[in-house]
N, C-alpha and C positions, 0 to 999 in steps of 0.2 A: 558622843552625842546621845546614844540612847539612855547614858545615865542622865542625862540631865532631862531629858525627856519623861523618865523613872521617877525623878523628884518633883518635876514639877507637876506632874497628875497624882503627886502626895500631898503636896502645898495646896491643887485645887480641891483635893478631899479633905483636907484640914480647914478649908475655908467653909466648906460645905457640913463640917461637922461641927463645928462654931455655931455658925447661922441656924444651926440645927436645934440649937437651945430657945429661940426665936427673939422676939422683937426686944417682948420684955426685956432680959437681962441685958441687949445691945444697948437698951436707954438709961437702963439705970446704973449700970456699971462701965465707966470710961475703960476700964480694960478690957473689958469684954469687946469693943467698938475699936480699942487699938487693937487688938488680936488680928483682927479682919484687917483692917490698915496695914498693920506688920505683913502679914502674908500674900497680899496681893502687892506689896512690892516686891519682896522676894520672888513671887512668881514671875513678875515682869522685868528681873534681871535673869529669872533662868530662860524665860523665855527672848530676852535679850541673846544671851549666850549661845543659846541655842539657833537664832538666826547668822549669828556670826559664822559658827565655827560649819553651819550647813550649807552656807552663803547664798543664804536665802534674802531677798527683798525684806528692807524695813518697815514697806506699807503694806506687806502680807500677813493677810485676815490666819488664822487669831491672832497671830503673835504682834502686831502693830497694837492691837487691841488691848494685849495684855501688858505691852510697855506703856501706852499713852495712860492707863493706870499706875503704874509703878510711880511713874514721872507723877501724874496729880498727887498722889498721896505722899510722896518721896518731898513734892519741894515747896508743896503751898503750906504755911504755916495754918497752926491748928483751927482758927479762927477764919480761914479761908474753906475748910472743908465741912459740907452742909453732910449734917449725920443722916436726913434720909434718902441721899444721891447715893451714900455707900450702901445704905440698905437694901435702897429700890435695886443698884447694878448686881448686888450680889444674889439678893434670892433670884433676881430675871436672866443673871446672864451665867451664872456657874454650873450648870449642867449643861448649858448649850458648851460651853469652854471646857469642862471635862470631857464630852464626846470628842471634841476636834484631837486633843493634845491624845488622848485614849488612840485616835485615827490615826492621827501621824507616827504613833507608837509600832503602827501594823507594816 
């Protein structure tokens, strides 16, 4: 459990150091905007993982949070996902999300 715990507050710093580049390159570069994509589903299958095997509740804050993102970027085709809802969630919501997974790590 705590590896995966491990990886996933690497997954939310790799998200964080992405967005780190800022707006520009998210808009003008599609891979730059899948990077973020990629990574916050992966997170919300580790953080899936990690409610399973802790048997933790699936409506438990963060990790409910960070699946119901996996899930929107995982299954809405491209054309359904609005590129400034990834941007606003990520600069707004990834340091709140690194401190909890950092928490839970203690």
């Amino acid at each position: 459990m705590s590896e995966t715990l491990a990886e996933l507050a690497r997954v939310l710093d790799q998200v964080a150091e992405v967005a780190a580049a800022g707006r520009e390159p998210f808009d003008s570069d599609p891979r730059h905007r899948w990077s973020i994509e990629r990574l916050w589903i992966y997170a919300g299958n580790l953080a899936d993982r990690h409610c399973r095997y802790a048997g933790i509740d699936d409506g438990a804050e963060p990790w409910a949070e960070l699946v119901r993102t996996r899930n929107l970027y995982a299954h809405y085709t491209p054309d359904q996902i609005v590129a400034d809802r990834i941007w606003y969630e990520t600069t707004t919501d990834i340091e709140r999300l690194r401190r909890a997974v950092t928490s839970a790590q203690s």
